[in-house]
Steps between C-alpha positions, in 0.01 A plus 500: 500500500669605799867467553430208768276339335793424234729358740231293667424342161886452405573335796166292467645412128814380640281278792310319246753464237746340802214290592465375142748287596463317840324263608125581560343199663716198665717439229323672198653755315295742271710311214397214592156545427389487128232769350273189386529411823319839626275487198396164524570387829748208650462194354325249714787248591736808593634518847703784715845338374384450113432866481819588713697302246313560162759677245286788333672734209554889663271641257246225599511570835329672782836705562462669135131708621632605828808616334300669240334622803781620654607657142144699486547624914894610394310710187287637701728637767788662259189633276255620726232243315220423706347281274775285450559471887102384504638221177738405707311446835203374289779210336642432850218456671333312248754250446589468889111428570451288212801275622351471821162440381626155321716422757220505740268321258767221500732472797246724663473205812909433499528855559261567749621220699899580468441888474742587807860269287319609173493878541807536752818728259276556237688831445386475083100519615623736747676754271282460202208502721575806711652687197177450340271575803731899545507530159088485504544735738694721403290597155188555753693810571362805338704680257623842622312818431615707206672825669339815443 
């Protein structure tokens, strides 16, 4: 890989494993939200302030697969690994969409009609987001030519 493309994924490792930890929508933090919750979706009677509030185990957690991709993007930039800097995007984005796939399919009204108090300091979807989004962009970069 070339030289810049290793500091744009360190620094894109760094975003997303910051973001891990702030608050993503309104009050919701990625630790707030459980992984049965992203496999199986919220639970009917849930609202905005259950799931802001619901105590979920680290491990449990939506914080542990951004951190692990985080992990994967910090691999791939001190390595040189492309394919674990596609892992981790792959993780990333997976989990972020598949958060905000249930969310939609269950507070997907509530947010559309309180998007602009909902979505204002959201630096955690901001960093993990955008670290995710360069960090796809980055590894569309073609390697550099052998020298001859």
């Amino acid at each position: 890989m070339r030289t810049f493309v290793h500091l744009v994924l360190f620094a894109c490792a760094v975003a997303v494993a910051v973001g891990a930890f702030l608050p993503v929508l309104g009050g919701i933090q990625p630790s707030d939200v459980a992984l049965v919750d992203l496999r199986d979706g919220f639970p009917t009677g849930f609202t905005i302030e259950q799931l802001e509030t619901q105590a979920v185990r680290f491990y449990r957690s939506m914080t542990a697969l951004l951190l692990l991709a985080a992990f994967l993007l910090l691999v791939a930039a001190l390595v040189g690994s492309r394919v674990a800097g596609w892992l981790g995007v792959l993780v990333g984005i997976g989990t972020a969409a598949v958060f905000l796939w249930r969310l939609d399919d269950r507070f997907g009204d509530f947010v559309r009609d309180n998007y602009a108090s909902l979505l204002s300091g959201r630096w955690g979807l901001y960093l993990a987001g955008g670290g995710l989004m360069l960090a796809l962009l980055a590894l569309l970069v073609p390697k550099e030519r052998p020298a001859a």
